[in-house]
N, CA, C and O atoms as a CHARMM CRD file, in Angstrom:
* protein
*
  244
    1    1 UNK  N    -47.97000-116.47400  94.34200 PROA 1      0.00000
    2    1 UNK  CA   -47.85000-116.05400  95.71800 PROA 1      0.00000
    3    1 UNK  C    -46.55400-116.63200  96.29600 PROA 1      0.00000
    4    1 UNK  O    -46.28000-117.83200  96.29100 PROA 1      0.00000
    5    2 UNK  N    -45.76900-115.63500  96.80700 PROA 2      0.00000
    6    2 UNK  CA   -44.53300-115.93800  97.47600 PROA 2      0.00000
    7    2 UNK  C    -44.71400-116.39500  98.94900 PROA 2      0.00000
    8    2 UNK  O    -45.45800-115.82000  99.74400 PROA 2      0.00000
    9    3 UNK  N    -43.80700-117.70600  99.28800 PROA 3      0.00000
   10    3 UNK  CA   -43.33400-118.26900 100.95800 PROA 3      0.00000
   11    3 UNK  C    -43.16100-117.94100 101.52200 PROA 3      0.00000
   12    3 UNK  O    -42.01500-118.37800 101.42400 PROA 3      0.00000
   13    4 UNK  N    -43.09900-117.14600 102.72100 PROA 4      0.00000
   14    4 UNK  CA   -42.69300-116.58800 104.38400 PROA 4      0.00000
   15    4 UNK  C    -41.61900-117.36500 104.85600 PROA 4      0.00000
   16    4 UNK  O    -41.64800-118.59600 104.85500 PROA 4      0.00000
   17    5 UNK  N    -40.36000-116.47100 105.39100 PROA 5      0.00000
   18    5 UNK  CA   -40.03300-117.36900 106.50700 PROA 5      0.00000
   19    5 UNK  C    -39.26700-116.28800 107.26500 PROA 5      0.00000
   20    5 UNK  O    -38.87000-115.25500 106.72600 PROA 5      0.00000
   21    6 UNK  N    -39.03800-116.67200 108.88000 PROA 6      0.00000
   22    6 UNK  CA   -38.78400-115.88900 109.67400 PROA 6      0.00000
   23    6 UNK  C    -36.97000-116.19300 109.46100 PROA 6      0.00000
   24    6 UNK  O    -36.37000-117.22500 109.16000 PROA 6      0.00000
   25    7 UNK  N    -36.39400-114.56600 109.82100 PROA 7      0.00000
   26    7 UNK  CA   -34.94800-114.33800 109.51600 PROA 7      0.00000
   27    7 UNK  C    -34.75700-113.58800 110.94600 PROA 7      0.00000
   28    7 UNK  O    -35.76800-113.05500 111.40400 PROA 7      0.00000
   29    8 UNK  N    -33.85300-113.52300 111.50300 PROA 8      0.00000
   30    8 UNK  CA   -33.23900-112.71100 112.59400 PROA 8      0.00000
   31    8 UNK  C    -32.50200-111.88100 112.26800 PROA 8      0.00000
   32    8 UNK  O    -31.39500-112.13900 111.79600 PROA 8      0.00000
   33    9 UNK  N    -32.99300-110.58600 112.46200 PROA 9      0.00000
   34    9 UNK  CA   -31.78300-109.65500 112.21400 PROA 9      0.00000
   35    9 UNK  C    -30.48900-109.40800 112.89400 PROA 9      0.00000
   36    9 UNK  O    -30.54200-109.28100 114.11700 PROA 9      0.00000
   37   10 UNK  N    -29.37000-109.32000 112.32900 PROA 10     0.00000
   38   10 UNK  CA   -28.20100-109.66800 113.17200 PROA 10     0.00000
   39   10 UNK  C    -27.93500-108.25600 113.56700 PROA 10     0.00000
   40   10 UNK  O    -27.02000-108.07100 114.36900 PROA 10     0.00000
   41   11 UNK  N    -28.62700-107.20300 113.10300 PROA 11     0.00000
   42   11 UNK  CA   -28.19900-105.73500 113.87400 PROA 11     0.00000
   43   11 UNK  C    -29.79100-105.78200 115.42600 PROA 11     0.00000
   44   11 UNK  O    -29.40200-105.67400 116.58900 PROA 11     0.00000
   45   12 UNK  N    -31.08000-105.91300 115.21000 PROA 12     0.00000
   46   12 UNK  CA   -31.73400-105.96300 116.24400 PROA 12     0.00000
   47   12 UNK  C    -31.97500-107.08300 116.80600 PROA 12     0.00000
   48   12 UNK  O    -32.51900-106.85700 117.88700 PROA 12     0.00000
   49   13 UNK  N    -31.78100-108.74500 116.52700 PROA 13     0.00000
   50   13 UNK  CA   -31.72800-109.52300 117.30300 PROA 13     0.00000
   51   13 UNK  C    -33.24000-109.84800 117.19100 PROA 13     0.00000
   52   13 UNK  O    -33.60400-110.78000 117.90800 PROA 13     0.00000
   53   14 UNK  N    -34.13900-109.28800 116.46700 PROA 14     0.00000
   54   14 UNK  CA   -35.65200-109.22000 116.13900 PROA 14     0.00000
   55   14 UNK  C    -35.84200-110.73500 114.84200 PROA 14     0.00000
   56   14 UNK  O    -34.99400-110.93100 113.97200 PROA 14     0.00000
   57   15 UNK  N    -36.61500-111.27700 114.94700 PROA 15     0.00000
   58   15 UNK  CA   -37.58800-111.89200 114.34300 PROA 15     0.00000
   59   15 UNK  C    -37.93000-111.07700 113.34000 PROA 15     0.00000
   60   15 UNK  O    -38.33000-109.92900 113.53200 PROA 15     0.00000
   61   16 UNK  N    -37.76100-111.75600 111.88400 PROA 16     0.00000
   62   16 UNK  CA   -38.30200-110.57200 110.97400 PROA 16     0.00000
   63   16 UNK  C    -39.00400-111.57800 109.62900 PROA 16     0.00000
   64   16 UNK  O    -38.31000-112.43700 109.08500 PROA 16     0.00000
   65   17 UNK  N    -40.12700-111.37900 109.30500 PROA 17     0.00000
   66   17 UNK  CA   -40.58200-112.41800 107.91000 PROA 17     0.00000
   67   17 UNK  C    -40.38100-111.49500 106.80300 PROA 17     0.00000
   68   17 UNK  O    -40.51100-110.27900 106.65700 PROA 17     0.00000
   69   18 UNK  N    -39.99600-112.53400 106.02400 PROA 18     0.00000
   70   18 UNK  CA   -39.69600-112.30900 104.60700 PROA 18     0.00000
   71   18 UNK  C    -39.86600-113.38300 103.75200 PROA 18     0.00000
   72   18 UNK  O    -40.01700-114.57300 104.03000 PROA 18     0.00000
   73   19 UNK  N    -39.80400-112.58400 102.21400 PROA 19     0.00000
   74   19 UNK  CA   -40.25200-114.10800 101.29800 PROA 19     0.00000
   75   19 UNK  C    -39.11500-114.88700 101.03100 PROA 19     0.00000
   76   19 UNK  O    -37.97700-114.42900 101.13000 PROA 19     0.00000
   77   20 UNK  N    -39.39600-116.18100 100.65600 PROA 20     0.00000
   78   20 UNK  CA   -38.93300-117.12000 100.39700 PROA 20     0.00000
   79   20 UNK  C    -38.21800-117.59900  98.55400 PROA 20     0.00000
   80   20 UNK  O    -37.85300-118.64900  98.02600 PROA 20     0.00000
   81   21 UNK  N    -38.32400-116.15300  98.11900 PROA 21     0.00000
   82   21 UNK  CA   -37.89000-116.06500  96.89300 PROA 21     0.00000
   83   21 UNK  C    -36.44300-116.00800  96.76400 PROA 21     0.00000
   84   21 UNK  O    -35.95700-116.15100  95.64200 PROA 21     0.00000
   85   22 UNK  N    -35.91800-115.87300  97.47400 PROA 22     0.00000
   86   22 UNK  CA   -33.96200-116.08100  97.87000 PROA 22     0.00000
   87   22 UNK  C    -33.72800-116.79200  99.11000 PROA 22     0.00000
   88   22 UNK  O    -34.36100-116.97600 100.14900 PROA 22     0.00000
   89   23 UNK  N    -32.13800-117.26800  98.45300 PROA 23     0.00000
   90   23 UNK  CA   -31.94000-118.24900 100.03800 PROA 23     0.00000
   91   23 UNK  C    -31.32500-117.51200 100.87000 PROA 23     0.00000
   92   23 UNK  O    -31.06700-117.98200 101.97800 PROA 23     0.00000
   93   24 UNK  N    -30.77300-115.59900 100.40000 PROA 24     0.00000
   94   24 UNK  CA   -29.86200-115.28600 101.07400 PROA 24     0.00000
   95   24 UNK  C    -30.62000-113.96400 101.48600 PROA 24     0.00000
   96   24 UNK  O    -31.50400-113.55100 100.73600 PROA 24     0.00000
   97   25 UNK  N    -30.34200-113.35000 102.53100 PROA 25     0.00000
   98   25 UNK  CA   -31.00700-112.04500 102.54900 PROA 25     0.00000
   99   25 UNK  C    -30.04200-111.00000 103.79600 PROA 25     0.00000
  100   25 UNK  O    -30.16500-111.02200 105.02100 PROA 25     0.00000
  101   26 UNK  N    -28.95400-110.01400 102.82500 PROA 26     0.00000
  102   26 UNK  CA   -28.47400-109.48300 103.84800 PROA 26     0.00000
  103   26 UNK  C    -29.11900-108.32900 103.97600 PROA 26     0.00000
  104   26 UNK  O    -29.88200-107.92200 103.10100 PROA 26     0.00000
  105   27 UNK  N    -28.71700-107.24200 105.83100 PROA 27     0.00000
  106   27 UNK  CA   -29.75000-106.58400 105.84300 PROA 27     0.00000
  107   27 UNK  C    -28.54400-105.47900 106.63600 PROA 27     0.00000
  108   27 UNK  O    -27.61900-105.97400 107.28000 PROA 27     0.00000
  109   28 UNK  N    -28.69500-103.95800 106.49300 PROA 28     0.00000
  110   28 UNK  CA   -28.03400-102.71800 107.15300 PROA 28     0.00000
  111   28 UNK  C    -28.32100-102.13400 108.57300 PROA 28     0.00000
  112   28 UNK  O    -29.49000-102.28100 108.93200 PROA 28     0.00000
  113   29 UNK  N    -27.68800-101.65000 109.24500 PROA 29     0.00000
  114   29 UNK  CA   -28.31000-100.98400 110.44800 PROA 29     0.00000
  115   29 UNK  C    -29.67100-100.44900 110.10600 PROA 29     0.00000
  116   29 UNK  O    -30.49200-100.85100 110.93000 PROA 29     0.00000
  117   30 UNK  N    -30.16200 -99.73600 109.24300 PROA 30     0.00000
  118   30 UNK  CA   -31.21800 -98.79300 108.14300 PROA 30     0.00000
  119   30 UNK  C    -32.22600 -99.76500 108.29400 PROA 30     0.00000
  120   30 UNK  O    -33.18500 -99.58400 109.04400 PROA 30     0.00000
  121   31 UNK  N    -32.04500-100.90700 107.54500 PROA 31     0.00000
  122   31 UNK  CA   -32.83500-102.17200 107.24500 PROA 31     0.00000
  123   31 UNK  C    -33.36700-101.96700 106.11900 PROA 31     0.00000
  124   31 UNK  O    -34.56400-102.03800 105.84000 PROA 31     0.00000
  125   32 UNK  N    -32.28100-101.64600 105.28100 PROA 32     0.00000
  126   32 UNK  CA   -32.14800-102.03600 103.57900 PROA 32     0.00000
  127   32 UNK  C    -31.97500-102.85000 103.97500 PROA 32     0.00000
  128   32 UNK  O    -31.49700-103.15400 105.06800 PROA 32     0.00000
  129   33 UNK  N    -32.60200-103.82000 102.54800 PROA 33     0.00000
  130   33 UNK  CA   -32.56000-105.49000 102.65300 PROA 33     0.00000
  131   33 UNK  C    -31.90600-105.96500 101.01500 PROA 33     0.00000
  132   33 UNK  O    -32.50100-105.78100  99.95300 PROA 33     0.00000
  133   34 UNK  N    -30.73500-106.51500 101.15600 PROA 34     0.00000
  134   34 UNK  CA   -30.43000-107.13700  99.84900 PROA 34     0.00000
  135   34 UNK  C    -30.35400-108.70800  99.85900 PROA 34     0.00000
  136   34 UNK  O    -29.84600-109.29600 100.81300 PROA 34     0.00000
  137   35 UNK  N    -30.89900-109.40700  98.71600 PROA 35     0.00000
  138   35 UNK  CA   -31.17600-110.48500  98.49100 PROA 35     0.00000
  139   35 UNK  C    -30.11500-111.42500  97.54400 PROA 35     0.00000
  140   35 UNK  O    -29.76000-110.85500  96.51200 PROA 35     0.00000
  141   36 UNK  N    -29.73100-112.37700  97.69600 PROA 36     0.00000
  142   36 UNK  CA   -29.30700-113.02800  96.95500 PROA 36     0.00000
  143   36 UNK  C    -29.13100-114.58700  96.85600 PROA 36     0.00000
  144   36 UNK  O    -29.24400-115.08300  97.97700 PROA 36     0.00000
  145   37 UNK  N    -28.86400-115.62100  95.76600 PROA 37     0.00000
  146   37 UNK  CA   -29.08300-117.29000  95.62000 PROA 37     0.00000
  147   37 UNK  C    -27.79700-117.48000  95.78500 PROA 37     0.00000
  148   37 UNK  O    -27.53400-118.67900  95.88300 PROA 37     0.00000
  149   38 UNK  N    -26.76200-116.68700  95.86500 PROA 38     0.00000
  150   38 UNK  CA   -25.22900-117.11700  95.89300 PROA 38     0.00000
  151   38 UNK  C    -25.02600-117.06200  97.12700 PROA 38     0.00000
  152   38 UNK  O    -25.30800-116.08000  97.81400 PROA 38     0.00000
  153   39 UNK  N    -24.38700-118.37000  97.65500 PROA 39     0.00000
  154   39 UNK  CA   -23.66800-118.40800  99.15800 PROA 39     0.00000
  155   39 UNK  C    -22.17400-117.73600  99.19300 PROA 39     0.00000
  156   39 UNK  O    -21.20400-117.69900  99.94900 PROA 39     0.00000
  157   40 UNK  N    -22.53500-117.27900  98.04500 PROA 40     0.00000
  158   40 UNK  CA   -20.57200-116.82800  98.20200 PROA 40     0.00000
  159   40 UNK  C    -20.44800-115.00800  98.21000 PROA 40     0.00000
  160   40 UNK  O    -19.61800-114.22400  98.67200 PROA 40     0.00000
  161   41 UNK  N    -21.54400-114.87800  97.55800 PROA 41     0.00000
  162   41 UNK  CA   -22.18200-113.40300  97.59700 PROA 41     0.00000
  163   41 UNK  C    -22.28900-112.36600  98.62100 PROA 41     0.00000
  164   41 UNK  O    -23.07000-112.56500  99.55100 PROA 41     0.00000
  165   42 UNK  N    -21.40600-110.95900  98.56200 PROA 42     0.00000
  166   42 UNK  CA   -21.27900-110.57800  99.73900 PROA 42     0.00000
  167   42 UNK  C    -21.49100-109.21600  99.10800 PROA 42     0.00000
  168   42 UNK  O    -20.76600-108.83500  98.19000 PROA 42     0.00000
  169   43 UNK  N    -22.81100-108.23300  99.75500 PROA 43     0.00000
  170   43 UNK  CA   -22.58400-107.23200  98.86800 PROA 43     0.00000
  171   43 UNK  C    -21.36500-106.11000  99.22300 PROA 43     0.00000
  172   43 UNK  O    -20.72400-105.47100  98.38800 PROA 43     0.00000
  173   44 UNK  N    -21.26600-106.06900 100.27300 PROA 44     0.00000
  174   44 UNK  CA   -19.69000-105.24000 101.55800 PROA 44     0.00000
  175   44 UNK  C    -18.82400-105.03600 100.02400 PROA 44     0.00000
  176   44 UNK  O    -18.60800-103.96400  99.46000 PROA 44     0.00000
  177   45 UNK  N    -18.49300-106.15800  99.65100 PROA 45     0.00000
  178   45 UNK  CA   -17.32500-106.22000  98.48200 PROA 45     0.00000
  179   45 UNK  C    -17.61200-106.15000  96.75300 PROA 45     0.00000
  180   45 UNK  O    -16.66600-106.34700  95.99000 PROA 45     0.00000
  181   46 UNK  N    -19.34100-105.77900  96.08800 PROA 46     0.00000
  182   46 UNK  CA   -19.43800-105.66800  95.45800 PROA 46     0.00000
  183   46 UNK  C    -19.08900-104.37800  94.45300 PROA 46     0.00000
  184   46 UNK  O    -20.00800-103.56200  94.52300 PROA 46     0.00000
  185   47 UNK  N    -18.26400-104.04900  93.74100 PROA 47     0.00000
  186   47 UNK  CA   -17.82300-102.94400  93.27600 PROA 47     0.00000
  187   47 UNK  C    -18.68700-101.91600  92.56800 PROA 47     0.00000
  188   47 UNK  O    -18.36000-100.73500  92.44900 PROA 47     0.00000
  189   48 UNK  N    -20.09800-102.58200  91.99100 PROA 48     0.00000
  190   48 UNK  CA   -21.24300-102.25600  91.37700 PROA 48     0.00000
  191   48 UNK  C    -22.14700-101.62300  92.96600 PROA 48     0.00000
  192   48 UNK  O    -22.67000-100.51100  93.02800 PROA 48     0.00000
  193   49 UNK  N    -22.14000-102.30300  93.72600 PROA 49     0.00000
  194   49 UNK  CA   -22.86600-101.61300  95.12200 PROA 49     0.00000
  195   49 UNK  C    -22.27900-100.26000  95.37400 PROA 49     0.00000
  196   49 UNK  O    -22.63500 -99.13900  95.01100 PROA 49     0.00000
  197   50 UNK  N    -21.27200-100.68700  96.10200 PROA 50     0.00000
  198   50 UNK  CA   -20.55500 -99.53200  96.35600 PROA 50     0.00000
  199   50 UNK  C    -21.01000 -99.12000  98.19000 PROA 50     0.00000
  200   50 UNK  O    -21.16000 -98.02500  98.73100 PROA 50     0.00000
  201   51 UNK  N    -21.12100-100.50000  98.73000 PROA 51     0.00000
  202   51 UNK  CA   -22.20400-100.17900  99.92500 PROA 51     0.00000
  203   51 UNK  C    -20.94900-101.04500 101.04600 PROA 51     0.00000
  204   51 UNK  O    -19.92000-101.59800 100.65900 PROA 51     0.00000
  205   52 UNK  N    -21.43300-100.93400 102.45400 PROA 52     0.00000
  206   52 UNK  CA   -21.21700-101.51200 103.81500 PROA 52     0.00000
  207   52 UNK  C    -21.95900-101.34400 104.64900 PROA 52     0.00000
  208   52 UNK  O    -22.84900-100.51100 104.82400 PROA 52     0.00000
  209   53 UNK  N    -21.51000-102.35900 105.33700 PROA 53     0.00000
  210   53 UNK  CA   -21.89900-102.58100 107.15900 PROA 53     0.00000
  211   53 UNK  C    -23.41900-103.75700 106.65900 PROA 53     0.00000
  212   53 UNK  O    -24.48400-103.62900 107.26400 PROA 53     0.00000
  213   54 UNK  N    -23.30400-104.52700 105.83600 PROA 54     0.00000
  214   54 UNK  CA   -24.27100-105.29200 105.38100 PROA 54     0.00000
  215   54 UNK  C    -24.16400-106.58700 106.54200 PROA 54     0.00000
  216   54 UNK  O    -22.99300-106.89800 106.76000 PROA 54     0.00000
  217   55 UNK  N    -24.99200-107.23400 107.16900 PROA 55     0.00000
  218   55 UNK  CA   -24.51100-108.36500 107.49700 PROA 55     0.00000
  219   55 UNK  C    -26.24500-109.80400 107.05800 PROA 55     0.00000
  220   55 UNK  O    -27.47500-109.81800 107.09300 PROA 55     0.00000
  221   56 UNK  N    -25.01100-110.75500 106.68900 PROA 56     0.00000
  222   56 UNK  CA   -26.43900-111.81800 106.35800 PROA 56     0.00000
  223   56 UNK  C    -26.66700-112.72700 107.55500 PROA 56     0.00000
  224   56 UNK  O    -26.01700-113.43000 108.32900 PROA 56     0.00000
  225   57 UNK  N    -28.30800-112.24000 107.24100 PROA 57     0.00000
  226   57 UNK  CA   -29.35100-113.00200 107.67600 PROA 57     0.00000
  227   57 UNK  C    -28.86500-114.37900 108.11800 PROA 57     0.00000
  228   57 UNK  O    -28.72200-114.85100 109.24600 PROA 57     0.00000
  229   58 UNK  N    -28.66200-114.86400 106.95200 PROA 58     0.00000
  230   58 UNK  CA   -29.24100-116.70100 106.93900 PROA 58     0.00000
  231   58 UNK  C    -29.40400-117.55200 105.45700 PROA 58     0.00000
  232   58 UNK  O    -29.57300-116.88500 104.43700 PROA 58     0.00000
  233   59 UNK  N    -29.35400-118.85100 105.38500 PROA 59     0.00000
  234   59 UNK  CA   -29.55900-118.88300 104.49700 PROA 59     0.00000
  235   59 UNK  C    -30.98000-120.09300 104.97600 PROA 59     0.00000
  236   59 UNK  O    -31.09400-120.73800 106.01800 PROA 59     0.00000
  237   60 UNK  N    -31.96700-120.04400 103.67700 PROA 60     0.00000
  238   60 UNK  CA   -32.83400-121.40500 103.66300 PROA 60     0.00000
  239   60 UNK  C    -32.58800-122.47700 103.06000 PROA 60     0.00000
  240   60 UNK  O    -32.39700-122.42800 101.84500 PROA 60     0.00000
  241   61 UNK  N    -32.52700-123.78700 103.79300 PROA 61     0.00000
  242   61 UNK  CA   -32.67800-125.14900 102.71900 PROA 61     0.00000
  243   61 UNK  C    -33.41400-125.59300 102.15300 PROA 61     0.00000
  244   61 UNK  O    -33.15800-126.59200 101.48100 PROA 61     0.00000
C-alpha cells in the first residue's frame, strides 16, 4: 500500500493527493501527471516526451 501526500497544483492553485511513490510530480493544464526521483528532471525538455507546458508540483523529503 502506497503513502498520500497533498501537492498543489501550480495551474489550479487546488490541493491535490497523490502517492508517495516519487519525490517529484509534474502536472499539465489537462492534469496529466508525470512523475519522477530526479530533481534535475524536467519533462518540457525530454526528447523521448516530446511534451510542454508541464510545471512541478514539489518535491517530498
Amino acid at each position: 500500500m502506497t503513502g498520500r501526500a497533498d501537492y498543489v497544483n501550480p495551474y489550479s492553485g487546488k490541493t491535490e493527493q497523490d502517492s508517495t511513490d516519487y519525490r517529484y510530480r509534474w502536472v499539465d493544464q489537462s492534469g496529466n501527471v508525470i512523475y519522477s526521483d530526479s530533481e534535475s528532471y524536467n519533462p518540457n525538455v525530454d526528447p523521448q516526451l516530446r511534451v510542454s507546458g508541464y510545471k512541478r508540483c514539489g518535491g517530498k523529503d
